[in-house]
C-alpha positions as CSV (number, residue, x, y, z in Angstrom):
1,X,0.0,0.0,0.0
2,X,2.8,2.2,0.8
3,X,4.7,1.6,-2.8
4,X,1.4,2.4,-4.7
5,X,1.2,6.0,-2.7
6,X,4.9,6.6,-3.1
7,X,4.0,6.1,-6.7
8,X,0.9,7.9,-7.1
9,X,2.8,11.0,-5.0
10,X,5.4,10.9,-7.2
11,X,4.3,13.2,-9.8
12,X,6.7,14.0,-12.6
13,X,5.1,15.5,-16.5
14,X,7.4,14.9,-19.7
15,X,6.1,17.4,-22.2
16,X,6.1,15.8,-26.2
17,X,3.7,17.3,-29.2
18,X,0.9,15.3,-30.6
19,X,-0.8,16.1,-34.0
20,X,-4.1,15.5,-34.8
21,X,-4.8,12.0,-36.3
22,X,-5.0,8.6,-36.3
23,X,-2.4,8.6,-38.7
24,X,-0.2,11.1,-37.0
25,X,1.8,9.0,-34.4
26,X,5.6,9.1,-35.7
27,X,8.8,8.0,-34.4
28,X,11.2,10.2,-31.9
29,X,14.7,9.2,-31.0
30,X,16.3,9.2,-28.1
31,X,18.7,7.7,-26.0
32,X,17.0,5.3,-24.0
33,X,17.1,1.3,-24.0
34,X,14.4,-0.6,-25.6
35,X,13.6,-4.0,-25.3
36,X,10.1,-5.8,-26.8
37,X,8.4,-8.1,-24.4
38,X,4.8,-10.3,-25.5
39,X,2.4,-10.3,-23.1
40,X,-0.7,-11.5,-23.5
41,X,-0.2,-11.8,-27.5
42,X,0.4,-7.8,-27.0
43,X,3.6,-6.1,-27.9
44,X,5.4,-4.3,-24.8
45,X,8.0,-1.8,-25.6
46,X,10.2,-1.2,-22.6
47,X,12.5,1.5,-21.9
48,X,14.1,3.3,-18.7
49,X,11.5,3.8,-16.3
50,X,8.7,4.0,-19.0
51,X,6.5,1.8,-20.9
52,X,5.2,2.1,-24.3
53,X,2.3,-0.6,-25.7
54,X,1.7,-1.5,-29.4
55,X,-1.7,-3.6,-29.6
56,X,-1.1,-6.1,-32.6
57,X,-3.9,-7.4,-34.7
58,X,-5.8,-7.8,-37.4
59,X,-6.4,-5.2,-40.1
60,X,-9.6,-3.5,-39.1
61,X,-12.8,-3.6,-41.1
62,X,-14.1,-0.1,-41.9
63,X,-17.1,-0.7,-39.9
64,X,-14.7,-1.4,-37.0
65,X,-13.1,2.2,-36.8
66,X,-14.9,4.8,-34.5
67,X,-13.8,8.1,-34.9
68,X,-13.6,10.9,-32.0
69,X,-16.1,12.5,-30.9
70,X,-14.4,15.3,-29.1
71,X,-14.3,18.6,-30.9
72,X,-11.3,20.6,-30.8
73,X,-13.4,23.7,-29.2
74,X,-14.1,21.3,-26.3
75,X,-10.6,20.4,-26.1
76,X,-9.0,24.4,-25.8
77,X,-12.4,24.5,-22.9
78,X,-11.0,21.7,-20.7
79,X,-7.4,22.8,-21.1
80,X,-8.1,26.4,-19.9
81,X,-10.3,24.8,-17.2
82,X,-8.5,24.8,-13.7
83,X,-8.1,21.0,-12.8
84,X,-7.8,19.3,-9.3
85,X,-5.0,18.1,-8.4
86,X,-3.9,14.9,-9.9
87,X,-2.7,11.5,-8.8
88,X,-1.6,10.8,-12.0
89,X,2.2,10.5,-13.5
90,X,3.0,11.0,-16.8
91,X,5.2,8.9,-19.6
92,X,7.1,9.9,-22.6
93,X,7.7,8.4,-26.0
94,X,10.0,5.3,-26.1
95,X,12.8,6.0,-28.1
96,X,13.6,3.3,-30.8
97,X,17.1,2.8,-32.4
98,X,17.7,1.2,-35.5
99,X,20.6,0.6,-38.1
100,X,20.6,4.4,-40.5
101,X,19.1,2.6,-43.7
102,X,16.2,1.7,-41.8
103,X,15.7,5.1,-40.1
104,X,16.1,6.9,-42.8
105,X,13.1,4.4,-44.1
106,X,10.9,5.1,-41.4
107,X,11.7,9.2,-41.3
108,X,10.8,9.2,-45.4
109,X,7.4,7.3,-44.4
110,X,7.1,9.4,-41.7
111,X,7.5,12.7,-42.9
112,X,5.0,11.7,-46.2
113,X,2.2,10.5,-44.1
114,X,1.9,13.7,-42.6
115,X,-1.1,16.2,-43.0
116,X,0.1,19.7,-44.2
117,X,1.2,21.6,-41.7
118,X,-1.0,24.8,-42.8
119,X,-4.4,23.4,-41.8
120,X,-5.8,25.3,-39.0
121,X,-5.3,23.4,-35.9
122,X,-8.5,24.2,-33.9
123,X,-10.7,23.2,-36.9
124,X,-12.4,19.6,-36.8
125,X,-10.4,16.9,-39.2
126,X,-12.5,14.2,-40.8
127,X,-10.3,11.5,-42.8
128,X,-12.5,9.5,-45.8
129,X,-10.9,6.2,-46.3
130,X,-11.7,5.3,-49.8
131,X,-11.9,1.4,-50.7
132,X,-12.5,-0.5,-54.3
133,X,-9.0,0.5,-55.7
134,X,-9.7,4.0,-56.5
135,X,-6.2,5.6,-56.8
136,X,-6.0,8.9,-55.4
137,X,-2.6,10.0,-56.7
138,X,-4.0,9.6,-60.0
139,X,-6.8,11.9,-59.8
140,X,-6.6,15.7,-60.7
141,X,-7.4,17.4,-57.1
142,X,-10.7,19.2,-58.5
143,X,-12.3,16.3,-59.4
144,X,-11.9,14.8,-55.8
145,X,-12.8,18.2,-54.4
146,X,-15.9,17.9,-56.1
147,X,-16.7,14.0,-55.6
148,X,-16.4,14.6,-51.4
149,X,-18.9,18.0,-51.9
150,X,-21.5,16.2,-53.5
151,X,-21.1,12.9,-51.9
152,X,-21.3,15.1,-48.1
153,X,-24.2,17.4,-49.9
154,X,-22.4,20.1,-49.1
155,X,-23.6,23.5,-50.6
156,X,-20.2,24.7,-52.5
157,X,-20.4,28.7,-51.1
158,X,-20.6,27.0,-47.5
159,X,-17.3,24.3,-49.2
160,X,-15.3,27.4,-50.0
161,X,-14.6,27.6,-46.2
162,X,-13.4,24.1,-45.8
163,X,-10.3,22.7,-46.8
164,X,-9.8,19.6,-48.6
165,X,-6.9,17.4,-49.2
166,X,-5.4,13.8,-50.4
167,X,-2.4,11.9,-48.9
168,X,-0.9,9.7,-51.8
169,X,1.4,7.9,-49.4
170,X,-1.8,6.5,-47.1
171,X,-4.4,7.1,-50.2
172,X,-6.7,8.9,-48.1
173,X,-8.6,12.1,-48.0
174,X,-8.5,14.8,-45.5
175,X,-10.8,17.6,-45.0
176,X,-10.6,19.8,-42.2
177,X,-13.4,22.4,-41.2
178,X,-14.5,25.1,-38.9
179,X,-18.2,23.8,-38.7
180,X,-19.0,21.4,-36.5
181,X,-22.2,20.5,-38.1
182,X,-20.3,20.1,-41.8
183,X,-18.5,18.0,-40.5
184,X,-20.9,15.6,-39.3
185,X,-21.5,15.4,-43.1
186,X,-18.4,15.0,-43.9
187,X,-17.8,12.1,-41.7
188,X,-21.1,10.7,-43.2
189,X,-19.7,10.1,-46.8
190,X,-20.1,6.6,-47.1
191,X,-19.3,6.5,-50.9
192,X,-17.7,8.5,-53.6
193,X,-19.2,8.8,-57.5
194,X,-15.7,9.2,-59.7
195,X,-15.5,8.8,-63.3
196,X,-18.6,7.0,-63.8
197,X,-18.2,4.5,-60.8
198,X,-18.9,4.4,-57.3
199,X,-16.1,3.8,-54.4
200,X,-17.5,2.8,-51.3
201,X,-16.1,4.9,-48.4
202,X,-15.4,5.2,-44.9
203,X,-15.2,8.1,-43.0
204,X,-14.8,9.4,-39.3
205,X,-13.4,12.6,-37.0
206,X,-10.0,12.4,-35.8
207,X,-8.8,13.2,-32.4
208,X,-8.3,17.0,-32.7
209,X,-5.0,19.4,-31.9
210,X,-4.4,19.5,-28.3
211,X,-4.9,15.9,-27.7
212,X,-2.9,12.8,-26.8
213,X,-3.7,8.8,-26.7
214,X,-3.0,6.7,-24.0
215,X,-3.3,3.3,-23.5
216,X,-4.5,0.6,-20.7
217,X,-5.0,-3.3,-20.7
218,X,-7.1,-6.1,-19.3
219,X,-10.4,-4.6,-19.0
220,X,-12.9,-7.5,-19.6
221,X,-14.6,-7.6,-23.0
222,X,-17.5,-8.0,-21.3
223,X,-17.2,-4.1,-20.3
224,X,-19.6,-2.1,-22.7
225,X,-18.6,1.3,-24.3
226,X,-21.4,2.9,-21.5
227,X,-19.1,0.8,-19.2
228,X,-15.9,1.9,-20.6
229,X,-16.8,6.1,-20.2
230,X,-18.2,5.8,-17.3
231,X,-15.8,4.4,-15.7
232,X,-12.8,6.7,-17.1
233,X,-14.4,9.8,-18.1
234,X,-15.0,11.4,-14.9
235,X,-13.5,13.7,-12.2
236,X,-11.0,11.0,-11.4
237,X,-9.2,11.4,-14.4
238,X,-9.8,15.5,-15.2
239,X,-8.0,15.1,-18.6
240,X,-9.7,11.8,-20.2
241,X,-12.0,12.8,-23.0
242,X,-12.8,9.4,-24.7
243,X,-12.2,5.5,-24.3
244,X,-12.6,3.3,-27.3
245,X,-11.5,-0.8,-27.5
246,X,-9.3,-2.1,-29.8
247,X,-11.4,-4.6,-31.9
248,X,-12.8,-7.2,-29.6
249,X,-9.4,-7.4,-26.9
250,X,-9.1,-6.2,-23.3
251,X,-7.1,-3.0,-24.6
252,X,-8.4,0.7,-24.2
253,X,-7.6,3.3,-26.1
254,X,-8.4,6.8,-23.6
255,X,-7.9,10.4,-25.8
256,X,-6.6,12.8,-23.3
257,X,-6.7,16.5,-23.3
258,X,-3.0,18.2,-23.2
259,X,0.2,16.7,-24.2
260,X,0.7,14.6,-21.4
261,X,0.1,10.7,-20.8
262,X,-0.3,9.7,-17.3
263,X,1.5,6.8,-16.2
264,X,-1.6,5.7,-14.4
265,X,-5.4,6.0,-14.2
266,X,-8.3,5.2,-12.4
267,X,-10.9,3.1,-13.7
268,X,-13.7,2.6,-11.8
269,X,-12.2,2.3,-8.4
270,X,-9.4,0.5,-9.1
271,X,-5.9,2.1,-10.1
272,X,-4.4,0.9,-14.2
273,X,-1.2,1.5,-15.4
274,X,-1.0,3.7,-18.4
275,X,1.0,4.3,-21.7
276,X,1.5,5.9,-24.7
277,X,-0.4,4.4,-27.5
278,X,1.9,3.5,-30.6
279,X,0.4,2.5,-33.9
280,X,2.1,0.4,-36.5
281,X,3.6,2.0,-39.3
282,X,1.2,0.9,-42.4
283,X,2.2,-1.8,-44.3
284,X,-0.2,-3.0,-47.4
285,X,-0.2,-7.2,-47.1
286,X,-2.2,-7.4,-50.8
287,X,0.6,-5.0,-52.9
288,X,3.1,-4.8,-49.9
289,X,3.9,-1.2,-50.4
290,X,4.6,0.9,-46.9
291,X,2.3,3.6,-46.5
292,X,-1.0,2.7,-46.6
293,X,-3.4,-0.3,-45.4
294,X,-4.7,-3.3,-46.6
295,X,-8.4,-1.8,-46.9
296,X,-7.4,1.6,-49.0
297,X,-4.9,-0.5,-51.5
298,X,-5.1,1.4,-54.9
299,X,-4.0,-1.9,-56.5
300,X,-6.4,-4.4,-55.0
301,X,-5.3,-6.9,-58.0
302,X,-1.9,-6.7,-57.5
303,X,-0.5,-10.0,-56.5
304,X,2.7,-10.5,-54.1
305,X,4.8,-12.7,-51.2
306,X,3.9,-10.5,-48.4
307,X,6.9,-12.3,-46.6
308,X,9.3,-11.2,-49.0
309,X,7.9,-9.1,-52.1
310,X,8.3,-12.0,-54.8
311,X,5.3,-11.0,-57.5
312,X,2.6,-13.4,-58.5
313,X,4.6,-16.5,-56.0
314,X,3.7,-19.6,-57.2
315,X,2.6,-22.3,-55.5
316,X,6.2,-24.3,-54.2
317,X,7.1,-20.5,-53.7
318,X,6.9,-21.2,-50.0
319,X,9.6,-23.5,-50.2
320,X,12.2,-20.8,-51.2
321,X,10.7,-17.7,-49.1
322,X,13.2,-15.9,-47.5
323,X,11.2,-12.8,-45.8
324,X,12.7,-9.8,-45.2
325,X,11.2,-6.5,-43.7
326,X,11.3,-3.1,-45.4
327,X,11.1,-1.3,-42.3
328,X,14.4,-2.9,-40.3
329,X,16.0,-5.3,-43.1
330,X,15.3,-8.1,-40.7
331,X,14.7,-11.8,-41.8
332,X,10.5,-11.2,-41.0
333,X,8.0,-10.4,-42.9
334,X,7.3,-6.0,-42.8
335,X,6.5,-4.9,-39.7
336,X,5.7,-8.2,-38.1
337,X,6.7,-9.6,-34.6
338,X,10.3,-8.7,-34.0
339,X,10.6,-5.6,-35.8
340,X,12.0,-3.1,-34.0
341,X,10.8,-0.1,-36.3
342,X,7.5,-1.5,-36.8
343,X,5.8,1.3,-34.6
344,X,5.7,4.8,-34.1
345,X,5.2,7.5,-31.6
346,X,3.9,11.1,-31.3
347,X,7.4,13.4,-32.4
């Protein structure tokens, strides 16, 4: 009893920035010591003093994403609000080391995946997720433009103040938006019209500017999302704005207002441990390109060795398969178990 209070007194806040997407978690360096740990099927990421966890599954199907609900007005409103004092610590980003060919990789990936850095930060960010193989990069910008407006029903004066935008590298579209209420519409786009056929879509609200993800495990599955907010979205933990489960495992994703992730949390009445939520870097399994998922491949027909990038493998081709990973140059398959670049962190 007297360890956990000696924890939960010691209070110490490591400031790092967070941007405002799903897709926005990127690597830092540093100089700690990492080592990878399986727990429970889950990836643990373990450096001095702090832990790090990277949920591995299953690519998720589009009806499987929820997108956040929290605006980023509401955000800037429980920032400015004066909190209680907390019993909370705080973690920072792991730092990951690799050889330089394979962080130079991972910066390149990095740095392409990004939003542009001129989109207004408070404004709401909705990403469409187009499926089918419709092939953004190849599409002239207006025509897009026009495609999301019409597919949101949108009037076009009301468009003019709304910004909209594709990623090539994750073959996505971003539009970001002062109104709350276009927005909704935007995030309703459930399939585009483009060049005489129709893309089915998917489409959500990303975690605004301001916000950070955090990460707990073994909560029972049996805990509902009513379950899950009531339980962590309350006075006990000032800065928690949302919880969502990954896919159907006892991991929690929590949103948090602020920059900070606290090492632990309270849910319910009993006391979790906390850390930084690291997504894996994007790796296609049907073309095997880096950059984009499985479910928003432009080349759905494209035939590979996802072990080891051999085209159109034929069938004794297992026989012969020696993977090797994109990311780290290891003897795996990209990205997989035993990567050690595989995921990434807020920079």
């Amino acid at each position: 009893m007297t360890s956990a209070s000696s924890q939960l007194n010691a209070v110490s806040h490591n400031h790092f920035a967070a941007l405002a997407t799903e897709d926005r978690d990127f690597c830092a360096g540093g100089n700690d010591t990492t080592t990878t740990d399986t727990i429970n099927d889950q990836e643990v990421l373990r450096s001095t003093g702090h832990t790090a966890v990277a949920v591995r599954g299953n690519d998720l199907h589009p009806s499987d994403i929820a997108g956040w609900k929290i605006s980023g007005k509401q955000v800037s409103q429980r920032l400015n609000k004066p909190q209680p004092n907390e019993v909370t610590q705080s973690s920072k980003p792991t730092p990951q080391f690799s050889e330089a060919q394979a962080i130079r990789m991972v910066a390149r990936i990095t740095k392409a995946s990004r939003m542009p850095l001129n989109l207004p930060r408070e404004e709401q960010k909705i990403v469409i997720r187009p499926s089918g193989g419709l092939f953004l990069a190849k599409l002239e910008a207006d025509i897009v433009m026009s495609a999301v407006i019409t597919a949101a029903n949108v009037p076009k004066t009301a468009a003019k103040a709304d910004t909209i935008c594709t990623n090539p590298t994750q073959n996505i579209i971003v539009i970001s938006t002062p109104d709350e209420e276009r927005a909704r519409y935007y995030a309703s786009v459930r399939s585009l019209y483009i060049g005489g056929c129709s893309y089915e879509t998917h489409a959500y609200c990303t975690a605004p500017h301001g916000t950070v993800k955090g990460v707990i495990r073994g909560i029972a599955v049996e805990n509902t999302a009513k379950d899950l907010h009531e339980n962590i979205v309350n006075q006990a933990n000032p800065q928690a704005l949302e919880a969502h489960r990954i896919e159907n495992t006892t991991s929690i994703v929590i949103l948090f207002a602020g920059t900070k992730v606290p090492n632990y949390i309270k849910y319910g009445s009993i006391i979790v441990k906390c850390g930084l939520y690291r997504q894996h870097h994007n790796v296609c399994k049907t073309c095997g390109e880096i950059g984009h998922r499985t479910d928003v491949c432009p080349t759905p027909e494209t035939k590979i060795c996802f072990a080891c990038g051999e085209p159109n493998p034929t069938a004794d081709h297992a026989a012969r398969c020696k993977p090797r990973c994109k990311l780290c140059n290891g003897a795996h398959a990209t990205g997989t178990e035993g990567c050690t670049t595989s995921t990434r962190c807020p920079s």
